[in-house]
N, C-alpha and C positions, 0 to 999 in steps of 0.2 A: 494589396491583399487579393484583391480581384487577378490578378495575373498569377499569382503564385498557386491560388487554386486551381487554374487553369492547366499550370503546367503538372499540380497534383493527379489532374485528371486525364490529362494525357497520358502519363507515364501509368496510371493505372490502366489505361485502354491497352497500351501497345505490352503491357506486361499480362492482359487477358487475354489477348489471341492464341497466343498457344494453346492454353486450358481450354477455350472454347473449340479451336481448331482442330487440334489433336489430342483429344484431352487419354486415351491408350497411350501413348508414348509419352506425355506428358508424367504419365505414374512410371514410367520405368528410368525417364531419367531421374526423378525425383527417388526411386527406390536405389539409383547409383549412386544419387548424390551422398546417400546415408553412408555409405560404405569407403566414403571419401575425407581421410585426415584432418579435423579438425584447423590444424597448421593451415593447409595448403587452402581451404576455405576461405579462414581468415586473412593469409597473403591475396586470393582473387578478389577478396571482397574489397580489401585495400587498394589495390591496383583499378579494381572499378573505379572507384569512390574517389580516386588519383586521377582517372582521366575524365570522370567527369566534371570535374572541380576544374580541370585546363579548357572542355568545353563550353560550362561557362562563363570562365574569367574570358574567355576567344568572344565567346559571342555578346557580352555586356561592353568590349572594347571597340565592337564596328556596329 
């Protein structure tokens, strides 16, 4: 459990920098993303969710 939260907190660091970085550009990709097909969302989101499931199955194998 202890690790899992670790990695929860990771990915929420590395997924704050932008917002904190460039939080201006931050609202305008997010104002594109609105304008962006449902579909084509839901295929990225998959394709995410696809390679990170092979990173890892990669990294619990070595």
């Amino acid at each position: 459990m202890a690790f899992f939260l670790c990695v929860i907190g990771m990915v929420m660091i590395v997924e704050g920098i932008p917002y904190f970085a460039f939080p201006d550009r931050m609202k305008a990709v997010l104002a594109q993303m609105l304008r962006v097909p449902d579909a084509r969302l839901r295929r990225f989101g998959a394709v995410l969710m696809l390679v990170g499931l092979v990173l890892v199955y990669m990294g619990r194998r070595s």
